[in-house]
N, C-alpha and C positions, 0 to 999 in steps of 0.2 A: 535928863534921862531920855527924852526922845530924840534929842543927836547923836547921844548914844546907840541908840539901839539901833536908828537910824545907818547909823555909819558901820555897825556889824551887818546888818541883813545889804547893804548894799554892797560891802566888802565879800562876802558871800555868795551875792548873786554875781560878782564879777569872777570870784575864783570858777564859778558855777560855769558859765558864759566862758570864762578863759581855757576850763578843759573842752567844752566842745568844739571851740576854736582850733585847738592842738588837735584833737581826736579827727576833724575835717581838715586839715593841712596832712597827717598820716594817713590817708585812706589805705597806699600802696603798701605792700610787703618788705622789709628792711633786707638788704643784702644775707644778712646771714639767715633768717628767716628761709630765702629761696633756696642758698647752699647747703641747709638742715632738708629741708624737701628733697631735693636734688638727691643730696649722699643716701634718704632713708628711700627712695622709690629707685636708683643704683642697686643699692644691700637688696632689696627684693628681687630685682631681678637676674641679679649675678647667683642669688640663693637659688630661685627656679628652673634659671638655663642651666646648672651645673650638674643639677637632677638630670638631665634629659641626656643624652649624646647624639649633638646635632648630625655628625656623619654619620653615624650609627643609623638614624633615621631617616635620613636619606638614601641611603646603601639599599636598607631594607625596601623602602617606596621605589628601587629602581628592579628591585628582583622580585618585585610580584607578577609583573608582566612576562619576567621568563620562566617562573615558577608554575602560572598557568601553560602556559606551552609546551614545556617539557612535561606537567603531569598528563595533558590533554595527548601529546603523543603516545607518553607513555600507555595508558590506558585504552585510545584506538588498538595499538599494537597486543596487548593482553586480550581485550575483546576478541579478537581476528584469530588470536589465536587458542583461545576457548574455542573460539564454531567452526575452527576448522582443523580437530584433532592434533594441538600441536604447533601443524605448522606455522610459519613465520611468514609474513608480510613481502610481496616482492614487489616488484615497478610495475608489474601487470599480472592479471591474472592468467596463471597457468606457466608463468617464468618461475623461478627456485628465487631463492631470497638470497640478499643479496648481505645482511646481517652478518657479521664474524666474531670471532673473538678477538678483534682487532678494534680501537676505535677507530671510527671513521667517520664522514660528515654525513650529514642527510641532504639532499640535493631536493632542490626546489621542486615541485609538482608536473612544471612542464616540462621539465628536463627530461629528453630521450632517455630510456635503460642504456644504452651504447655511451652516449656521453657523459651520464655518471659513470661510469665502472670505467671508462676514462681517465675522469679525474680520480679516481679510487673513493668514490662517495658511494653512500648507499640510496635507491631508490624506494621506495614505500608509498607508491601511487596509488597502486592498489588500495592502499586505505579508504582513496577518497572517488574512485572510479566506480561507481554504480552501488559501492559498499555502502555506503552511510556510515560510516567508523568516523571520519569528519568531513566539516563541512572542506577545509583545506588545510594543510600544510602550513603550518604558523613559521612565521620569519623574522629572526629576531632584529628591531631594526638598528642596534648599536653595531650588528657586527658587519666589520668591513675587511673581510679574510680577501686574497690572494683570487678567488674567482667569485663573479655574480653569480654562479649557479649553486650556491651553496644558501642552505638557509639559516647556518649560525648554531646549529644543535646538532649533539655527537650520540652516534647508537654505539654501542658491542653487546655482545651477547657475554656473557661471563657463565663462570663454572656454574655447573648443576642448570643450567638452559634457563640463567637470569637474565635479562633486560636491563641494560642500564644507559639512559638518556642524562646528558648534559650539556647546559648550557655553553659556547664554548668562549663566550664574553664574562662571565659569569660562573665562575667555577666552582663557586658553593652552593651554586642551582643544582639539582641532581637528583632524579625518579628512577630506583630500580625496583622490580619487581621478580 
């Protein structure tokens, strides 16, 4: 009886010994183990990005920057013309405005009145000459039009004496008042 029993409790302690053995020779992750992880962190993310529209959000983070500029023009230009019965914004004060019913471009800050009306662009320096309406003249910097005197953003005046600014890189930028 005790070689018996002998010989199971040592058969035992070696099955015992022989999985830990096995279980320290597998420590690593078996091939399809990692391919199972791989395909279910895949599926997650194909599921997340496909929610999102990556251009779409990109588009939008590119036209905020022109969205401030054309409201901030737009609004100098309404201001100027609340406090001063009406009228419109010119390249200096005491010139007529230079605004039409025509789009046309806005011309950089330092640009002479003579050589915008030049190039057929409109001046609104006035804004920022002694006025406080801004601090400057916003430039948009993607756009790369046909002259450096231009700052990338389009005035007209439209029916019933509306204000309508837009972006001219950027075409679904757009402030009228």
């Amino acid at each position: 009886m005790f070689c018996k029993g002998s010989a199971h409790v040592f058969s035992s302690s070696k099955m015992y010994i022989n999985f830990f053995w096995r279980r320290h020779q597998q420590s690593g992750a078996t091939l399809i183990e990692v391919l199972l992880a791989i395909s279910i962190i895949s599926a997650l993310f194909i599921t997340v990005t496909s929610k999102f529209d990556i251009t779409d959000i990109f588009w939008k983070l590119g036209k905020t920057g022109d969205q401030t500029a054309v409201r901030a023009i737009g609004s100098a230009i309404k201001r100027y013309e609340e406090q001063h019965a009406g009228k419109l914004p010119g390249p200096t004060t005491g010139l007529p405005t230079m605004i039409t019913n025509a789009m046309r471009p806005i011309c950089k800050q330092e640009i002479t009145p003579a050589a915008c009306a030049a190039l057929d662009g409109v001046s609104i320096s006035e804004l920022v000459e002694n006025q406080g309406y801004m601090v400057e003249i916003p430039v948009d910097s993607k756009f790369d039009g046909v002259s450096e005197l231009m700052t990338g953003y389009l005035v007209e005046l439209m029916a019933g004496g509306r204000i309508k600014i837009t972006a001219s890189t950027n075409t679904g930028v757009t402030f009228t008042y």
